[in-house]
N, CA and C of each residue as an Amber inpcrd file, in Angstrom:
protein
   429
  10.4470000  61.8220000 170.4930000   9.5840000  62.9620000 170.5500000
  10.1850000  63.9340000 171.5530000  10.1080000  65.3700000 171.1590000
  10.8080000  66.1840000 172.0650000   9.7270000  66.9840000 172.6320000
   8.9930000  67.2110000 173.7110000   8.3610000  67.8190000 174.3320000
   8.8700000  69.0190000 174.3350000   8.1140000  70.1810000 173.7990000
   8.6130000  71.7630000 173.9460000   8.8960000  72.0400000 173.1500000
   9.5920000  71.2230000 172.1790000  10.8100000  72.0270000 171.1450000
   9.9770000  71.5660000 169.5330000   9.7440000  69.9900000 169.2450000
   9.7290000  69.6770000 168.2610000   7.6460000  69.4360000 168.6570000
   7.5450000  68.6510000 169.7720000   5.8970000  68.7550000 169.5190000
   5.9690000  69.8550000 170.6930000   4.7460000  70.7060000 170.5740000
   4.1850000  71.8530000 171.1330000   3.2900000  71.4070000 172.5350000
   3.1500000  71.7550000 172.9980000   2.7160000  71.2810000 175.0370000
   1.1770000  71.2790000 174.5220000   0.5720000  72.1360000 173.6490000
  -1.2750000  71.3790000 173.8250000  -1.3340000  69.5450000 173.1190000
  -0.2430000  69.4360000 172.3230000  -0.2570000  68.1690000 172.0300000
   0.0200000  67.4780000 172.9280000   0.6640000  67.5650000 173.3700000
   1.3370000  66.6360000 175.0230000   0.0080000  66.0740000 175.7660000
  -0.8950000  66.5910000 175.6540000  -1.7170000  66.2130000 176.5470000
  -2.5260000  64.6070000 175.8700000  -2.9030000  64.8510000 174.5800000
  -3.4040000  64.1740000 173.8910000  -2.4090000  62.9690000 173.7890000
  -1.1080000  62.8240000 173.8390000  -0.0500000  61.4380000 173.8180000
  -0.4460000  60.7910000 175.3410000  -0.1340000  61.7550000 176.4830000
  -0.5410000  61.2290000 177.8180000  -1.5770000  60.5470000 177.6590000
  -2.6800000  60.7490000 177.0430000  -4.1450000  60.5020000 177.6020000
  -3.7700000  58.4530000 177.6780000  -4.2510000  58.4330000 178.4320000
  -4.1250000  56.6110000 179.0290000  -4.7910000  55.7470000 177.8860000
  -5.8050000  56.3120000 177.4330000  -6.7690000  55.6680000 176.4410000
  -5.9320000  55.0760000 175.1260000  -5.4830000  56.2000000 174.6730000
  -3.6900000  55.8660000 173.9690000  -2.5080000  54.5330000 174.4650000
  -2.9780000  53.9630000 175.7080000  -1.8040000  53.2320000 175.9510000
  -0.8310000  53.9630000 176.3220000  -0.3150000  54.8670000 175.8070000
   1.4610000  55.0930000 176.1820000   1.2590000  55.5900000 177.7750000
   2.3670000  54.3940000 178.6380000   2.7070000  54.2920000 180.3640000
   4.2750000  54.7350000 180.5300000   4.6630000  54.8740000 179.5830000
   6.4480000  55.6620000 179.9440000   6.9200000  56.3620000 179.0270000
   7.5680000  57.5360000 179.6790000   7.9680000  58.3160000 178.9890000
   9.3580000  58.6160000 179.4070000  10.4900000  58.7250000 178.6280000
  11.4560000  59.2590000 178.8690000  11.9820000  60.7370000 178.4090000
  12.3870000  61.0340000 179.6110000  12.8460000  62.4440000 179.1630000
  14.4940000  62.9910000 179.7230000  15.2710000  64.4760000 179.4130000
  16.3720000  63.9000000 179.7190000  16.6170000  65.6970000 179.7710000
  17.7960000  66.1030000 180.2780000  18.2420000  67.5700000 180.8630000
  18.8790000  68.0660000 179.0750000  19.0440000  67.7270000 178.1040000
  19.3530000  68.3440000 177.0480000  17.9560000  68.0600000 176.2030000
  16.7600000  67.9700000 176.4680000  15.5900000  67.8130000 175.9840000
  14.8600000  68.9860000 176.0040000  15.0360000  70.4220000 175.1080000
  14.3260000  71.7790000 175.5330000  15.3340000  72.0290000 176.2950000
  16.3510000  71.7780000 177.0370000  17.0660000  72.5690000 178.2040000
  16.1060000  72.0550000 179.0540000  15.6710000  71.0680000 179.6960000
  14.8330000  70.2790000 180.7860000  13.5650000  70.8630000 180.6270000
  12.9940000  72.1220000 180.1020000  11.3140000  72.5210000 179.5540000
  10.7390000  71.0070000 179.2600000  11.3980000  69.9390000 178.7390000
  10.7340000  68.8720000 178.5020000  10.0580000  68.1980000 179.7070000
  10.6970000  68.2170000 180.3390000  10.1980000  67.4190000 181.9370000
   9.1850000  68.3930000 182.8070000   9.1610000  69.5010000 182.5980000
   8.1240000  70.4020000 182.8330000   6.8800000  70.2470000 182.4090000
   6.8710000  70.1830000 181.0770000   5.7530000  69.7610000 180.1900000
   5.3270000  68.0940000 180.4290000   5.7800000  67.4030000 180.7260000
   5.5530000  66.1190000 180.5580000   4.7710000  66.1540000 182.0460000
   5.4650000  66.9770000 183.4160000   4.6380000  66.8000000 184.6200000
   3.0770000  67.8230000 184.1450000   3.0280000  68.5540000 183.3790000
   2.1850000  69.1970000 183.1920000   1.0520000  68.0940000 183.0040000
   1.8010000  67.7210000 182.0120000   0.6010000  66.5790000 180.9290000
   0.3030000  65.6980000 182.0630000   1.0230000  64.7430000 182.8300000
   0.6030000  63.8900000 183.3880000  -0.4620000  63.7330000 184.4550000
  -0.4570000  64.9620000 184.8370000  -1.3030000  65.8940000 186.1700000
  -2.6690000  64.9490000 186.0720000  -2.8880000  63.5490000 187.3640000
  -4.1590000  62.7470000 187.1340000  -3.8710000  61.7410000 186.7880000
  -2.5600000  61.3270000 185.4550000  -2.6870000  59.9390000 185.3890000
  -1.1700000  59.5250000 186.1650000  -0.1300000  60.3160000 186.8400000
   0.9450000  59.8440000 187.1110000   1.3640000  58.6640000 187.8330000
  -0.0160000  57.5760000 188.6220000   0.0030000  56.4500000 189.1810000
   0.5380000  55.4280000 188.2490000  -0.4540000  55.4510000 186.9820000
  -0.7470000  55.0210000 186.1010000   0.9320000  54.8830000 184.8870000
   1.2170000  55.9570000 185.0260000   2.5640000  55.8450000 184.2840000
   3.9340000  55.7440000 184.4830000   5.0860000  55.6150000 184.0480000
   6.2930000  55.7000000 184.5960000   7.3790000  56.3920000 183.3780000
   8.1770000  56.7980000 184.3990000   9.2200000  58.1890000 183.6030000
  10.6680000  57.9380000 184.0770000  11.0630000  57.8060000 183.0130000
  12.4320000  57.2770000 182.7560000  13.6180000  58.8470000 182.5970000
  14.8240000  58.9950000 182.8260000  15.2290000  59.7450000 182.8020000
  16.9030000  59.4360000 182.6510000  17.7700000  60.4630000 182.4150000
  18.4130000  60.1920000 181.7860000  19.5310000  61.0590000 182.9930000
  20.6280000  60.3470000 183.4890000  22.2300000  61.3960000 183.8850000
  23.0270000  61.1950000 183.2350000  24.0150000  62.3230000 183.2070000
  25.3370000  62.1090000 182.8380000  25.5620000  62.9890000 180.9660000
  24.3790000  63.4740000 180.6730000  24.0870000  64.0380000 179.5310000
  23.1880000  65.3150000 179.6710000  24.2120000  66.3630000 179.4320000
  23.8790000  68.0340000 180.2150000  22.5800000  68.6880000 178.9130000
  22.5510000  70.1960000 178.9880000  21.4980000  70.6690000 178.4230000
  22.9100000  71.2460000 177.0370000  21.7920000  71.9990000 176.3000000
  22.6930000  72.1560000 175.2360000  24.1020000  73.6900000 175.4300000
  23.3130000  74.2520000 176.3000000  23.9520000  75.2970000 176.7660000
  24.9840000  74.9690000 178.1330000  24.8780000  74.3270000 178.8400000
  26.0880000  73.1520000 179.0780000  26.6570000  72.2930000 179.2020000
  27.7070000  71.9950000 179.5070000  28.9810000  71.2820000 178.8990000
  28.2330000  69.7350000 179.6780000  28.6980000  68.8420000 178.8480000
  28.6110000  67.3240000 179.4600000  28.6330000  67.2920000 180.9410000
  27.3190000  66.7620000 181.5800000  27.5120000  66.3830000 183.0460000
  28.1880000  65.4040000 183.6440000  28.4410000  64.1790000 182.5480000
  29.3320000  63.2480000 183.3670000  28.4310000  62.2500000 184.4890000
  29.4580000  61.4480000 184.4810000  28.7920000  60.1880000 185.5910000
  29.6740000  59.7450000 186.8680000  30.4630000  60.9650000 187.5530000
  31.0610000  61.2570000 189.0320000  29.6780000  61.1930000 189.7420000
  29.8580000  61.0110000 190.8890000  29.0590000  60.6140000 192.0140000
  28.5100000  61.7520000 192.2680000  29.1420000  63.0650000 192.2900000
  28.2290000  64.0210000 192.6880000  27.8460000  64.7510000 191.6930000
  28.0230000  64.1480000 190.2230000  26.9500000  64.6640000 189.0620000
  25.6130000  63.7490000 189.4320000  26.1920000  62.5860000 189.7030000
  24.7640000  61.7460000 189.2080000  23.6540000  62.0520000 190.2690000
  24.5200000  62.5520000 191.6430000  23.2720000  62.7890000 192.6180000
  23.0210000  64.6140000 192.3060000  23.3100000  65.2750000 191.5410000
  22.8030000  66.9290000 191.5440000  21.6980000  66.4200000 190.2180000
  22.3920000  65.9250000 189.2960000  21.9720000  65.5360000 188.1870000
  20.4940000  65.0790000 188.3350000  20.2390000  63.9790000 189.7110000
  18.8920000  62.9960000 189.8940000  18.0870000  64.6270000 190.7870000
  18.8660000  65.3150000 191.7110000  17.9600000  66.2480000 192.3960000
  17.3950000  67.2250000 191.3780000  18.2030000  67.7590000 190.6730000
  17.8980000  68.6820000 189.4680000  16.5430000  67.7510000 188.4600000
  16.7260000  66.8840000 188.5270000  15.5970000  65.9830000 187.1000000
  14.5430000  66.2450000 187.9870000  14.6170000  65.5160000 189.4130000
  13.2560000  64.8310000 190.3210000  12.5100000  66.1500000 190.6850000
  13.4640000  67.4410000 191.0710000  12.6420000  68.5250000 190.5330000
  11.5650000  69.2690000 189.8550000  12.3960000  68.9030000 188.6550000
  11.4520000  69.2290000 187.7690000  10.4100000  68.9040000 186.9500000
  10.5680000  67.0960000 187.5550000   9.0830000  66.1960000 187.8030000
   8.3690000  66.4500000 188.7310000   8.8060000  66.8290000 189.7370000
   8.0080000  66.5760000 191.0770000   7.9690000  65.6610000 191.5050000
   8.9910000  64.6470000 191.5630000   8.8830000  63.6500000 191.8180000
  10.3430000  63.2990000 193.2590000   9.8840000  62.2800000 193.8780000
  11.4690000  62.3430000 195.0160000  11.9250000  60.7220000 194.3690000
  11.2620000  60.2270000 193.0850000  12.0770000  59.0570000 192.9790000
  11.6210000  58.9020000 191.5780000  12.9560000  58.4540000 190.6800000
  12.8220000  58.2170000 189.6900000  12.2960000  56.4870000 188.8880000
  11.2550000  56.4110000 188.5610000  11.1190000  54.6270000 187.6930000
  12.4160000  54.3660000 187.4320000  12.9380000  55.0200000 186.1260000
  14.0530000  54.3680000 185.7290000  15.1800000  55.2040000 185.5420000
  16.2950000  54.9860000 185.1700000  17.4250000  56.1550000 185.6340000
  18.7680000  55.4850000 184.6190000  18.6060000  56.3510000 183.1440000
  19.6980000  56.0920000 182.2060000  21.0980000  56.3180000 182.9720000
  22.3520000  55.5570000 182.5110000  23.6230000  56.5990000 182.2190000
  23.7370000  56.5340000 180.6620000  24.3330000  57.8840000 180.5270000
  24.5550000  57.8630000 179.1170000  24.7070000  59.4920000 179.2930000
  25.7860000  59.9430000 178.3560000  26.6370000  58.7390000 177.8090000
  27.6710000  58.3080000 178.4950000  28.9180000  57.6360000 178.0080000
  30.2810000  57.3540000 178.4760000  30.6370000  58.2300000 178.6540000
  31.4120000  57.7470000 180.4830000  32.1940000  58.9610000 180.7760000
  33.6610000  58.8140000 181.2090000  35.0320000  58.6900000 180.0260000
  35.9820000  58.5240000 180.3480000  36.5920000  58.7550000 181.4390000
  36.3160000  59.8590000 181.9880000  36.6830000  60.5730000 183.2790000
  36.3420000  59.6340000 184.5490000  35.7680000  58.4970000 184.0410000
  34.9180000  58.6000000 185.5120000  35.2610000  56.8400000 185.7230000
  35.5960000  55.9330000 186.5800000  35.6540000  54.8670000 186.4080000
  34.3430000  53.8700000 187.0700000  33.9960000  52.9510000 186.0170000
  32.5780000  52.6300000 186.1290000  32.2090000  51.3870000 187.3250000
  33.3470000  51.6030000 187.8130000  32.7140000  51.0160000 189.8960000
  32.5200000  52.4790000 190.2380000  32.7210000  53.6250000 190.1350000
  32.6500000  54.6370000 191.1700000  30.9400000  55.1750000 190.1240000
  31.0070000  55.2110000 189.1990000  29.5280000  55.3310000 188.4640000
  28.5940000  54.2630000 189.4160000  28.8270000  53.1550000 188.9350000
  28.0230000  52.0700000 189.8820000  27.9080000  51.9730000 191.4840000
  29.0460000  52.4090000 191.9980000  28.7020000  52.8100000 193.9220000
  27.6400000  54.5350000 193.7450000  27.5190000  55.3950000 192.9250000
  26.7160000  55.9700000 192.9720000  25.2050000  55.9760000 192.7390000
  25.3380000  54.8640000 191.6630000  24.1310000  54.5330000 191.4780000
  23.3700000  53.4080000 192.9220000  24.2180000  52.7210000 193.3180000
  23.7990000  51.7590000 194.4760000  23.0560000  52.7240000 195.5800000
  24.2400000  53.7260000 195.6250000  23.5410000  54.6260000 197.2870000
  22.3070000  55.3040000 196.7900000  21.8200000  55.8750000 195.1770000
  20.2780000  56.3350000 195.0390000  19.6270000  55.3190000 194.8280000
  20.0440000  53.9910000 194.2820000  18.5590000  53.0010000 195.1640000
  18.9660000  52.9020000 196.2910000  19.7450000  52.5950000 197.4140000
  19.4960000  52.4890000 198.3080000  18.5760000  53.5330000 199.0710000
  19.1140000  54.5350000 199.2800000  18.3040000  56.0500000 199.1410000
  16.7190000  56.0810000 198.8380000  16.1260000  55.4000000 197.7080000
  15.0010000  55.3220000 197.0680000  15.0310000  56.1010000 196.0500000
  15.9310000  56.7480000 195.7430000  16.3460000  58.2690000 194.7910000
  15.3110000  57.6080000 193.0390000  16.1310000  55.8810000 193.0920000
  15.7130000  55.6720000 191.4770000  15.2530000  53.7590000 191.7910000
  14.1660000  53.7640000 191.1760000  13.6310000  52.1700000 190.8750000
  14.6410000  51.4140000 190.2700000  15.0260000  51.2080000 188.8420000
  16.3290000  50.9520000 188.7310000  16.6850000  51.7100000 187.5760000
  17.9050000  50.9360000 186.9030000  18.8320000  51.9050000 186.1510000
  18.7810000  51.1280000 185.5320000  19.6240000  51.5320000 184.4860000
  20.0310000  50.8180000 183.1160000  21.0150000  51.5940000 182.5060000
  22.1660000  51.1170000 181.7280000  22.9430000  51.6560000 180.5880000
  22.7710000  51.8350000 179.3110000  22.6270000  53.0130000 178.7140000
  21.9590000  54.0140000 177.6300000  23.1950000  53.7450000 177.0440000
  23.8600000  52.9990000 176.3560000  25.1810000  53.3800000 175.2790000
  24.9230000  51.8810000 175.1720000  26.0760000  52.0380000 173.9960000
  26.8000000  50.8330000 173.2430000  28.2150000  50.5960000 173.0700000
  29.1100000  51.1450000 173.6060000  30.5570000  51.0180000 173.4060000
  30.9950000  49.4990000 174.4400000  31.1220000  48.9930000 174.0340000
  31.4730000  47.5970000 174.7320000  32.4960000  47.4150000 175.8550000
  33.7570000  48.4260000 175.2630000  34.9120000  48.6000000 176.0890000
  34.3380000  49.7670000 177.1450000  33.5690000  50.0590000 177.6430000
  33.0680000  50.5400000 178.5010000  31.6400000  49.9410000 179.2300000
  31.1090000  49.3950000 178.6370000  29.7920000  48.5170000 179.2890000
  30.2740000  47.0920000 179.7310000  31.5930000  46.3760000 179.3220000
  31.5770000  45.1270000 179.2650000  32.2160000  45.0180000 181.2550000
  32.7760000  45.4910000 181.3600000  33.2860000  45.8830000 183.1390000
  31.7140000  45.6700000 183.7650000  30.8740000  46.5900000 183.4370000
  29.8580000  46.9960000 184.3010000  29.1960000  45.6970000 185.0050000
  29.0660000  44.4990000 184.2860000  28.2380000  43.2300000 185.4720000
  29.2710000  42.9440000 186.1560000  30.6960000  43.0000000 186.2040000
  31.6190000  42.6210000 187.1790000  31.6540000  43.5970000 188.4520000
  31.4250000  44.8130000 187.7570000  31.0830000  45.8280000 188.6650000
  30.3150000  45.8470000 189.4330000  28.9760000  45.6380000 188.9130000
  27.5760000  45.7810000 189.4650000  27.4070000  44.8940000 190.8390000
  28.0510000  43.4770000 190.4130000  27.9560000  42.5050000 191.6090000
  28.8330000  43.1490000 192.5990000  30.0470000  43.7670000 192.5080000
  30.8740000  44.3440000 193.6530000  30.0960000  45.1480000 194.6120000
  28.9250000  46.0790000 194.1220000  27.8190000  46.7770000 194.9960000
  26.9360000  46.7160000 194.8280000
């Protein structure tokens, strides 16, 4: 579901409502050009204890170019999202997609210092390419 673009913001309110069940929502900086995460803090306004919001680095808006998963994308990337939640810490915190450029211990020491930080609850990897995810638990234990 795309908040802004594909469903319209008076609906938004009616998916939030708690009574519905739905407690997470993910949203991401090429979603509306981030209008999505705007709308979603809109909607949540009252139940945000209650729910959790997942988010996405390393995957730009449509008007620019791929953000990548370098250390100082993933931390402009988390200030720019937590922004525009209102939020100073993220539930959960995608990478995605693959970022050749970038080698995935120096992805993973970035991700370590925003939990350490409190920046993000935890993370997870948003792809499927194997030759790029299969490193990452050897990694992960290194930090």
């Amino acid at each position: 579901m795309n908040f802004g673009k594909r469903t319209p913001e008076p609906e938004v309110a009616h998916i939030v409502a708690r009574e519905r069940g739905v407690t997470w929502f993910h949203v991401a900086n090429a979603y509306g050009e981030g209008e999505s995460k705007r709308i979603v803090v809109r909607a949540l306004k009252g139940h945000r204890p209650q729910v959790k919001v997942a988010t996405k680095g390393g995957v730009g808006t449509m008007k620019e170019p791929k953000e990548g998963l370098a250390r100082e994308q993933i931390t402009a990337s988390l200030d720019e999202s937590q922004a525009r939640l209102g939020v100073e810490r993220s539930d959960l915190y995608y990478l995605h997609p693959p970022d050749s450029k970038t080698l995935i211990e120096d992805t993973l020491g970035a991700v370590e210092r925003a939990l350490v930080a409190g920046k993000i609850g935890v993370w997870a990897i948003s792809y499927d390419r194997t030759d790029v995810t299969s490193p990452a638990p050897d990694a992960a234990a290194r930090h």
